[in-house]
C-alpha positions in Angstrom: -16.9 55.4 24.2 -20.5 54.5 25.5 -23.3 55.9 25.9 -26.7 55.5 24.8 -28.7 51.5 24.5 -32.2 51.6 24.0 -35.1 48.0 23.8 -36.0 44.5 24.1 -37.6 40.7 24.6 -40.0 37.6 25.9 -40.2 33.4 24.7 -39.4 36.2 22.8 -43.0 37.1 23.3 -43.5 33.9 21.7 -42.8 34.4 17.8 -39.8 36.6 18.3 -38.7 33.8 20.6 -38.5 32.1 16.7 -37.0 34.9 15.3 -40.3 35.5 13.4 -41.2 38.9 12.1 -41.4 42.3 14.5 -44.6 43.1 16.0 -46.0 45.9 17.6 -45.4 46.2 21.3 -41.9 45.0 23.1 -40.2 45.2 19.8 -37.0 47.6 20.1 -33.7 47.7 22.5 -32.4 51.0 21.9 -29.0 51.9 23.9 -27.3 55.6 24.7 -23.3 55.6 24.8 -20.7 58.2 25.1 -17.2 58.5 24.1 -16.2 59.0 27.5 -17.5 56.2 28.7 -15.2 53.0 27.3 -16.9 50.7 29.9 -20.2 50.6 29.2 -18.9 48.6 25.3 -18.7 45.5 27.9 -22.9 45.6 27.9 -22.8 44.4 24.1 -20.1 42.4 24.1 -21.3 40.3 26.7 -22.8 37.2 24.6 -25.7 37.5 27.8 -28.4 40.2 25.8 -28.1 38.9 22.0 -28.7 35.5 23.4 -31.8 36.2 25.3 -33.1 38.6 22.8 -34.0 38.6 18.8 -35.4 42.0 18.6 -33.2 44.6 17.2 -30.8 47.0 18.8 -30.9 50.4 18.1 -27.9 52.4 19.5 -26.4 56.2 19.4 -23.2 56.3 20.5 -21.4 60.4 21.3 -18.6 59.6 19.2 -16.6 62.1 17.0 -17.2 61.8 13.3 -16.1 58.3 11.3 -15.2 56.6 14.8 -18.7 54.9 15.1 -18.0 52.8 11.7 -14.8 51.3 13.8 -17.3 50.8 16.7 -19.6 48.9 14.6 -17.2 46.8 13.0 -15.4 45.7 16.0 -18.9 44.9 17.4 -19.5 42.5 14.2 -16.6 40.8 14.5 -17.2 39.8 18.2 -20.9 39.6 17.9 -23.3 36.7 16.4 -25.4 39.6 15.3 -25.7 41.7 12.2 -24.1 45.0 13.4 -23.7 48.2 11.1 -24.2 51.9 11.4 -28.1 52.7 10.4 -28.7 53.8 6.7 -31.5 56.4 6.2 -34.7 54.6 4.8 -33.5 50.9 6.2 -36.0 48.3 7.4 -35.3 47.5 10.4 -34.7 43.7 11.4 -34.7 41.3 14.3 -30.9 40.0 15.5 -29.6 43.2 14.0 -27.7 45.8 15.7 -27.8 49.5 14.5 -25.1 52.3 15.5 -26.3 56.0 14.4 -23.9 57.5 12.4 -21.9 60.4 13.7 -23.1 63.4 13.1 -26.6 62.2 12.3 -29.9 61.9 14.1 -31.5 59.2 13.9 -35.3 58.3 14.2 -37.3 55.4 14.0 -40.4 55.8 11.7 -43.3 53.4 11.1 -43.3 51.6 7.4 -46.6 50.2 6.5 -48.5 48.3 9.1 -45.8 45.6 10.1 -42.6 46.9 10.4 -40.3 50.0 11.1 -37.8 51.6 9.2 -34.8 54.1 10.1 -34.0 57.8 9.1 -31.3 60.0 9.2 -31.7 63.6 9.7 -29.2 66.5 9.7 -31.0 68.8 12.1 -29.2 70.5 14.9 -27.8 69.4 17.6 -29.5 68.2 20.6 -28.2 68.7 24.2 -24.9 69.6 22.3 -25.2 66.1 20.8 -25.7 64.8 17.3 -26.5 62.2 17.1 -28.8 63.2 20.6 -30.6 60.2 22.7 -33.3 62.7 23.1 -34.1 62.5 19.2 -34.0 58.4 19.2 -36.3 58.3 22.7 -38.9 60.5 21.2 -39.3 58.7 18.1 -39.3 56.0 19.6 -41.7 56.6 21.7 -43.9 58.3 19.2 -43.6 54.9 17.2 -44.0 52.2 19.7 -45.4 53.6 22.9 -45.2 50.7 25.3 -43.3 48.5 23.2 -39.6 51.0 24.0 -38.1 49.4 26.6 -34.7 52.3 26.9 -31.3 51.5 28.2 -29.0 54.7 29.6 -25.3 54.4 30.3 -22.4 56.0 31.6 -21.4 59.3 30.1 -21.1 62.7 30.5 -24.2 65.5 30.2 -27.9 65.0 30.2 -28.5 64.2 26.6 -31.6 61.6 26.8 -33.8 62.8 29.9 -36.6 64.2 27.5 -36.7 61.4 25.0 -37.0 58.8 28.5 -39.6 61.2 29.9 -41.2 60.7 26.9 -41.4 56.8 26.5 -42.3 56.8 30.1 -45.4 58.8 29.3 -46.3 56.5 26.5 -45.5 53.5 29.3 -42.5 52.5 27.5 -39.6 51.0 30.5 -36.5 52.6 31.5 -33.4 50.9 32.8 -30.3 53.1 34.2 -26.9 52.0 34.8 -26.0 52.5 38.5 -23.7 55.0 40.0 -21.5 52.3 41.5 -20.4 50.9 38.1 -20.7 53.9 35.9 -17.4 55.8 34.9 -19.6 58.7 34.4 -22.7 59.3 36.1 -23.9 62.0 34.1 -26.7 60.9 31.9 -27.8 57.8 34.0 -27.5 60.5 37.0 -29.7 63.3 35.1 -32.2 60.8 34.0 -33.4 59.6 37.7 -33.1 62.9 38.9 -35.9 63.8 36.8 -38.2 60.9 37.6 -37.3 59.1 33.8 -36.4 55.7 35.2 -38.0 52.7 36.7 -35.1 50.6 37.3 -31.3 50.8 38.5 -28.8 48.5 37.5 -25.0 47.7 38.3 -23.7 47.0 34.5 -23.8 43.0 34.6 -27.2 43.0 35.5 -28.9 44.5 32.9 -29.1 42.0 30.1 -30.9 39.6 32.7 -33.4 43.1 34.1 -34.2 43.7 30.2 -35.2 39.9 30.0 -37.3 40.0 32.9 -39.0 43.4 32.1 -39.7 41.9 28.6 -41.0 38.3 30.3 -43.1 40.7 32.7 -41.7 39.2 35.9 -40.4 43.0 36.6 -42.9 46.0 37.3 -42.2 49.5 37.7 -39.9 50.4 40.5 -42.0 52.7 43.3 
């Protein structure tokens, strides 16, 4: 079950690089999953993005309810990083992955001048998703304008094309999973029919595409 990746990297823009504070700017991976897509699991436990990257992960996965607390500790256990499901009100950290709750939207909301924090919501579903890409995009977005750098993987429906509309109008990046490696090619497929992504990538390639994107050796695709 995969579907929904979302932010991340450079020297690590020099301090992150040193696992120093978050800043404004580049500072979030988040990541869209479904629960019909097992294959895209292999982009996170690939050692390739946590070791390039020391910015947080923020992930919603379409799973039904109490499977993503299995998802995140199966994660943990093969993963250098802190990995746990996102608690409303939570500070979010650098080298720390969080996995939205089933059942529960989650947001990304600014916390003084330095620093972010999560929140849960129980509003209604979302492209018949909660929790729905769409909601985590937008807030994203709203949050950290250019600094979003959005993943979308395999899996089924369209949940996620407004929220990437979104950080694309804000200049935030967009990376798709191709067709070729997708088990699904619903969502990735929805989102670059509608103009939401700059770049296409077979599975394996995109922890190196979010580490140049983040270094600024990649552009937006034409």
């Amino acid at each position: 079950p995969v579907q929904l990746l979302h932010d991340i990297i450079d020297d690590l823009r020099e301090t992150n690089a040193q696992g120093a504070r978050l800043r404004m700017g580049q500072d979030m991976i988040a990541k869209t999953v479904c629960r019909h897509a097992v294959k895209a699991n292999d982009t996170l436990r690939e050692p390739e993005l946590v070791k390039l990257v020391n910015l947080p992960i923020v992930i919603v996965q379409h799973m039904p309810l109490g499977f993503t607390t299995s998802l995140a500790e199966s994660l943990s256990s093969a993963l250098p990083w802190h990995v746990h499901e996102a608690r409303d009100a939570e500070r979010v950290e650098p080298k720390t992955i969080y996995i939205a709750p089933s059942g529960r939207h989650l947001h990304i909301r600014q916390q003084g001048e330095e620093h972010l924090m999560l929140a849960l919501s129980d509003d209604v579903p979302e492209s018949g998703c909660k929790p729905s890409a769409n909601v985590l995009y937008r807030s994203a977005a709203n949050q950290l304008g250019s600094g979003v750098l959005a993943i979308i993987l395999t899996g089924m429906g369209d949940d996620g094309v407004k929220g990437l509309m979104a950080i694309r109008a804000k200049g935030g990046y967009v990376i798709a999973q191709d067709e070729a490696t997708s088990v699904v090619w619903g969502m990735p497929g929805a989102a670059v029919n509608a103009g939401a992504v700059d770049k296409i990538c077979p599975l394996s390639d995109i922890p190196s595409m979010v580490f140049s994107v983040i270094n600024g050796r990649d552009r937006r695709s034409t």
